[in-house]
C-alpha positions as CSV (number, residue, x, y, z in Angstrom):
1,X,31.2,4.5,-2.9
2,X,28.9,7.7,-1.8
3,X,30.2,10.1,1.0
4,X,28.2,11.5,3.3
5,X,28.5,14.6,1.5
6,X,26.2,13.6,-1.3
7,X,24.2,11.1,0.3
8,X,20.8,11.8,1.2
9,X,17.9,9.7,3.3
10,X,14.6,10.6,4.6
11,X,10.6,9.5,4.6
12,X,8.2,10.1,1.9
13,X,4.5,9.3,2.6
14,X,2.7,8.1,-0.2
15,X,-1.2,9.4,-0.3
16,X,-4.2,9.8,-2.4
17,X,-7.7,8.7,-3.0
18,X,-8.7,4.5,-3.3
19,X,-7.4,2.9,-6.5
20,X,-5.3,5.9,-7.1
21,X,-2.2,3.4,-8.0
22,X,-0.1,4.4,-4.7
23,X,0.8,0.7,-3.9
24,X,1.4,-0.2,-7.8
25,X,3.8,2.7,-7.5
26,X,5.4,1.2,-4.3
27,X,6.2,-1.9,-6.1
28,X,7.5,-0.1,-9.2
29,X,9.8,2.0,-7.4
30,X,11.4,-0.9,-5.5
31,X,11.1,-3.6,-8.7
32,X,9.4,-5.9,-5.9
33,X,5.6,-7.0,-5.0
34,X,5.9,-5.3,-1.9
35,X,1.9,-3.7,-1.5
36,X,-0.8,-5.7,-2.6
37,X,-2.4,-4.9,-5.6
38,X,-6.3,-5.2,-6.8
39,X,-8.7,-3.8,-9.1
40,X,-11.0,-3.4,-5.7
41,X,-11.0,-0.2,-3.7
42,X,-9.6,0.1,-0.3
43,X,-6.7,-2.5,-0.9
44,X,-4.1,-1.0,1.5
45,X,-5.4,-0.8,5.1
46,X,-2.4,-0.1,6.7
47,X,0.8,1.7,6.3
48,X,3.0,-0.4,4.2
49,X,7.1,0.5,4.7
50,X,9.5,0.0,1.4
51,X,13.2,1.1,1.3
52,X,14.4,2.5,-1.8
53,X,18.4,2.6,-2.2
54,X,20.7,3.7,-5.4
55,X,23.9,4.9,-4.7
56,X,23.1,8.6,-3.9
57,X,19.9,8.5,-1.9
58,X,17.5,6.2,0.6
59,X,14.0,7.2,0.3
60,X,11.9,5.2,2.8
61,X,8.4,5.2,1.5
62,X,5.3,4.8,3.2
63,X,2.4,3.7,1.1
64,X,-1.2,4.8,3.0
65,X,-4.3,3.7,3.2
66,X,-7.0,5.7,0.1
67,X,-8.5,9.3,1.4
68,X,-12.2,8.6,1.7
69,X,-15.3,9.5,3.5
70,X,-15.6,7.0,6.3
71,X,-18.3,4.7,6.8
72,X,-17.6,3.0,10.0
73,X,-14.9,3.2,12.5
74,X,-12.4,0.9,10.1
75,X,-12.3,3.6,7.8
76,X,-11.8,5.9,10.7
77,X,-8.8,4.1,12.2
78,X,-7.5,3.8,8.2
79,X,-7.3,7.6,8.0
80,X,-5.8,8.1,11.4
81,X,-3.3,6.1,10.1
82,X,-2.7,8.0,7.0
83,X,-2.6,11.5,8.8
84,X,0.2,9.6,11.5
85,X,2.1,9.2,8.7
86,X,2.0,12.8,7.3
87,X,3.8,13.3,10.7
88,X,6.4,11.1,10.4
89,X,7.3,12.1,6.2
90,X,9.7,14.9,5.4
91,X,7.9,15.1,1.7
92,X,4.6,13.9,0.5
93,X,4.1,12.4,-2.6
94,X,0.6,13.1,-3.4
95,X,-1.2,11.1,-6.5
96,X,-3.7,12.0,-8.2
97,X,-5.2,10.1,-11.2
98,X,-5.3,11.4,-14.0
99,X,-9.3,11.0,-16.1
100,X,-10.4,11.2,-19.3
101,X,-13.0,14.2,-19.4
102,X,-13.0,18.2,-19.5
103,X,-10.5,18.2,-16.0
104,X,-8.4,15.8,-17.1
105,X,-7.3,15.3,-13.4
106,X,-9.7,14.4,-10.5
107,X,-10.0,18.3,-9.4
108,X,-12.3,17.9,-6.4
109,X,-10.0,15.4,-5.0
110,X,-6.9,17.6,-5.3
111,X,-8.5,20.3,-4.1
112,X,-9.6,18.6,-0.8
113,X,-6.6,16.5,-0.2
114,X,-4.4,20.2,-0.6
115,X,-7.1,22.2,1.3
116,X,-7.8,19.3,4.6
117,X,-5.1,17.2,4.7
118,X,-1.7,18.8,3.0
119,X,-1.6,22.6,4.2
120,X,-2.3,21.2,7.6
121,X,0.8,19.8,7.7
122,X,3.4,21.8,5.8
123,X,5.7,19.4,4.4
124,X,6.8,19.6,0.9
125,X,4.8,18.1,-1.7
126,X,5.8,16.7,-5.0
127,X,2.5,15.9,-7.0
128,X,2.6,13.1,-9.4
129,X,-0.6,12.9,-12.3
130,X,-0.6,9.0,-12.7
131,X,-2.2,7.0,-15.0
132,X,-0.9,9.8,-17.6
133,X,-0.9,7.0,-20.6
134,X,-4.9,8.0,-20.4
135,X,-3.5,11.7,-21.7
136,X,-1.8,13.2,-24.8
137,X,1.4,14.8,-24.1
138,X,-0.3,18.1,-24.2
139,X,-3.2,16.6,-22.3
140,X,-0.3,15.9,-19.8
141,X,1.0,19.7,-20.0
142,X,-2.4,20.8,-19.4
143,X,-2.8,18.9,-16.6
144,X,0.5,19.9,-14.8
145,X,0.2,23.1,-15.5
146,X,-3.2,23.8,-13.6
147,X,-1.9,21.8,-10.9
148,X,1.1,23.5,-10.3
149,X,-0.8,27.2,-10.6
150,X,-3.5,26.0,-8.7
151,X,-1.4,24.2,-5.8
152,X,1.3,25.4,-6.2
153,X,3.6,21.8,-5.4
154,X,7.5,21.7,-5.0
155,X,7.1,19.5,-8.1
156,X,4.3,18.2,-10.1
157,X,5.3,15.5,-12.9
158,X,3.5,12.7,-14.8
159,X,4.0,8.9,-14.7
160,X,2.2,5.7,-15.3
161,X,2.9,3.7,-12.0
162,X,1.6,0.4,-14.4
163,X,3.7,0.9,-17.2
164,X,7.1,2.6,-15.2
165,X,6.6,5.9,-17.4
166,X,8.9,8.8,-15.8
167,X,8.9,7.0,-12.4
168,X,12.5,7.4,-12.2
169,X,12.4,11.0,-12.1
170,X,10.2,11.1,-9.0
171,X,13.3,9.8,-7.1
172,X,15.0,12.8,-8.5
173,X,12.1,15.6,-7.6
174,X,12.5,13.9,-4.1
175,X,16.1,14.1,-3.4
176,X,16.1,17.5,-2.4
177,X,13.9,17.1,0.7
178,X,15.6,14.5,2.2
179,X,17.2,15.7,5.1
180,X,19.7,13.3,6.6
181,X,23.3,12.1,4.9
182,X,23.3,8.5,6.0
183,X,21.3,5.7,5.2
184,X,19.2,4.7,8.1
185,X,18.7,1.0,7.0
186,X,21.1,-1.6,5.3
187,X,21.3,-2.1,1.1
188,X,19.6,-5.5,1.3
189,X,16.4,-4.4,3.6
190,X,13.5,-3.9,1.5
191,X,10.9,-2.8,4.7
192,X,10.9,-2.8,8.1
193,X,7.7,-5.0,8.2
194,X,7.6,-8.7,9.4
195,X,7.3,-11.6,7.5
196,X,4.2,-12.2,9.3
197,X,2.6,-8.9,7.9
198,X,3.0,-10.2,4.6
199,X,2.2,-12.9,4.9
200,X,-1.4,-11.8,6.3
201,X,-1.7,-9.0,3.3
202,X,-1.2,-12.0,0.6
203,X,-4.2,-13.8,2.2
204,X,-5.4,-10.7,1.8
205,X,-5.0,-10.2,-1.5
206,X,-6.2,-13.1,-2.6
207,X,-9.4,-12.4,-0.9
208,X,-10.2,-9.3,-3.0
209,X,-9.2,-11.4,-6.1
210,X,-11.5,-14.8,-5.4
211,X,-14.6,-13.3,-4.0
212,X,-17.0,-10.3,-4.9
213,X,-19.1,-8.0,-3.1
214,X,-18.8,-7.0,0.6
215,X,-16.8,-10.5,1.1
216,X,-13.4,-8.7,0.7
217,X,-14.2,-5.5,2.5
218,X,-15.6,-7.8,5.8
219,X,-12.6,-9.8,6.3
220,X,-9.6,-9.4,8.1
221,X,-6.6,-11.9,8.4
222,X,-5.0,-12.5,11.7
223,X,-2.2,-14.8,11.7
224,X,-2.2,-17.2,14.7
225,X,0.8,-19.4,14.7
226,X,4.1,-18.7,11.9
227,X,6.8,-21.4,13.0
228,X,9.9,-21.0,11.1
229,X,11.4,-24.4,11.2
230,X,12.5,-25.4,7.1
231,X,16.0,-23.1,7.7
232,X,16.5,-25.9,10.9
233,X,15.1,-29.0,9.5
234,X,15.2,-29.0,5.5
235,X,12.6,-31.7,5.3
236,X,10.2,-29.4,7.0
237,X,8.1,-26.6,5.9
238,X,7.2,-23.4,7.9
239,X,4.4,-23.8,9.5
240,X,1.4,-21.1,9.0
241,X,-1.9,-21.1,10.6
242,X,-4.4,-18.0,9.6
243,X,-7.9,-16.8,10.8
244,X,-10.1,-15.5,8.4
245,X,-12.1,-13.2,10.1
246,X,-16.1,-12.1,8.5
247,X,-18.6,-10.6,10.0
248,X,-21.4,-12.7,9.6
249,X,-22.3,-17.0,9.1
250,X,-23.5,-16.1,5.5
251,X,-20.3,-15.0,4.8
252,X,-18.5,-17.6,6.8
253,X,-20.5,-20.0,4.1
254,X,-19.3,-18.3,1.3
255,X,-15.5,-18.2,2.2
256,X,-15.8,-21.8,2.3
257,X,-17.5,-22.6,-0.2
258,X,-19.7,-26.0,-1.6
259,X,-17.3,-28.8,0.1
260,X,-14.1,-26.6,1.1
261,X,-13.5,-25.6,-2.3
262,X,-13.0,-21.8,-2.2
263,X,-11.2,-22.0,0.9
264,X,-9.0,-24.6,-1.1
265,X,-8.8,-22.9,-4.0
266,X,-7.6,-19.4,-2.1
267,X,-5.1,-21.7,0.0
268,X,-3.2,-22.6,-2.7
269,X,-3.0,-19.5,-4.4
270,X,-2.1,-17.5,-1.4
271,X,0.5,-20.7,-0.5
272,X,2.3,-19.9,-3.9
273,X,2.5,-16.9,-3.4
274,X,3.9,-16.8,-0.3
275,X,6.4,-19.7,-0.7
276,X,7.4,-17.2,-3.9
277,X,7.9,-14.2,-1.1
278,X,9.7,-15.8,1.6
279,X,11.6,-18.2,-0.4
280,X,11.0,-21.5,1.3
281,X,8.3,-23.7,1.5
282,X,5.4,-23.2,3.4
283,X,2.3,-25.2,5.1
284,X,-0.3,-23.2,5.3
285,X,-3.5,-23.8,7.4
286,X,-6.7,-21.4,7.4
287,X,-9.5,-21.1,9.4
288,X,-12.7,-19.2,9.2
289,X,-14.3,-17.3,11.9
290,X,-17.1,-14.7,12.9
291,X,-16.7,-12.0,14.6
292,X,-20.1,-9.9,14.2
293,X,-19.8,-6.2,13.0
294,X,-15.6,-6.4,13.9
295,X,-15.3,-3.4,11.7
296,X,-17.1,-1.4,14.1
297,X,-16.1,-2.5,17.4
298,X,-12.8,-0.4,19.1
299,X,-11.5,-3.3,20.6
300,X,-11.7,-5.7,17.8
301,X,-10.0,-3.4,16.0
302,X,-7.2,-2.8,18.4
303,X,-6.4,-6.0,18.3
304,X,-5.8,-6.8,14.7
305,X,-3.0,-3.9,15.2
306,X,-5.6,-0.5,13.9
């Protein structure tokens, strides 16, 4: 048992560039599928909540959306959301992937992500080179080394978010930045998020995983009706009707597919995994509808919660 004394609890704000391995490092660190993961860029749209608890510390973290150059006013409202949740951290945890060339790290994005986003807001900053498997151990050194002289981080250490190598020890380099000395959630809560939420970010997933293209990048879930009814009536399932929402007919058409059979086909995938997640069985219904150019319209936007 822990005494207040010892105990420390505070917000750590994941960031870093697309497909930088921020939500695979989510999951890691809480031994849960928490953040959906894909090969695709852009995954993560929104900020994702996971509670971390061992005996001595709670470190909520807050997975972002990738640092990019925007392209229309999705990507706008993604990076709003990212710099909101600069605010709200008391340490950053800022990735950045390691490569296999001459830099060994991805130098122009460190340098921008220190010089536009970090210094801005003066919290403390831990860096972690991911993806360090790609590196010898002296590759690794090298690495660390002109991070920390160049940047000069609280911390700078290297881990493979994939494989769970020297994750532990991030936990560790964040302990000492974490301001309060009670936990501000209880031992079983794993986010703060709905059900709902992820319920919406499997579909989601499953999206980037079935189709190619612009397909993934032009859809958004929105989750019209989630009736919780198996706890109640064991010989019912929870009821779950989803909109798919794309931007044009074409794409509509391809969603579907010949028949029903990629709508089927990402149904059941998306119904196993959620059944998996929530624990109970689930009937899931999706539609598919077009909203033209949503990702550029303000009040489309607001109202799928950007």
């Amino acid at each position: 048992m822990t005494t207040p004394q010892t105990f420390c609890c505070g917000y750590a704000a994941i960031v870093g560039p697309p497909n930088a391995g921020k939500s695979t490092l989510l999951n890691r660190l809480l031994d849960q599928k928490l953040s959906i993961v894909t090969p695709k860029s852009q995954t993560t749209r929104k900020k994702i909540t996971g509670i971390y608890h061992n005996e001595e510390c709670q470190v909520i973290f807050l997975d972002t959306p990738g640092i990019m150059d925007p392209a229309h006013l999705l990507h706008e409202a993604m990076l709003h959301t990212t710099r909101e949740t600069l605010r709200e951290a008391d340490v950053v945890v800022a990735l950045i992937p390691a490569v296999r060339n001459d830099e060994l790290f991805d130098r122009e994005f460190a340098a921008h992500l220190f010089e536009e986003w970090l210094q801005k807001e003066k919290k403390p900053v831990v860096i972690v080179l991911n993806k360090c498997d790609m590196l010898s151990k002296q590759e690794q050194k090298e690495a660390l080394r002109a991070i920390s002289e160049t940047w000069k981080p609280e911390k700078a250490l290297a881990v493979s978010a994939l494989h769970g190598t020297r994750v532990d020890r991030l936990v560790e380099a964040l302990k000492p930045y974490l301001p309060m000395d009670v936990p501000l959630y209880p031992e079983e809560m794993l986010s703060t998020a709905p059900e709902r939420f992820f319920v919406s970010e499997i579909i989601r997933e499953k999206i980037f995983l079935q189709y190619g293209k612009e397909i993934p990048y032009s859809t958004e879930v929105v989750i019209d009706e989630f009736r919780e009814q198996h706890e109640e009536d064991p010989s019912q399932k929870d009821l779950i009707r989803c909109s798919i929402v794309v931007e044009r007919e074409t794409q509509k058409h391809i969603i579907i597919g010949r028949k029903g059979s990629a709508l089927k086909k990402l149904g059941r995938a998306a119904r196993e995994d959620m059944e998996e997640f929530l624990g109970r069985p689930v009937f899931l219904e999706l539609f598919v509808k077009v909203r033209p150019n949503w990702r550029k319209k303000k009040g489309l936007l607001k109202s799928y919660g950007y």
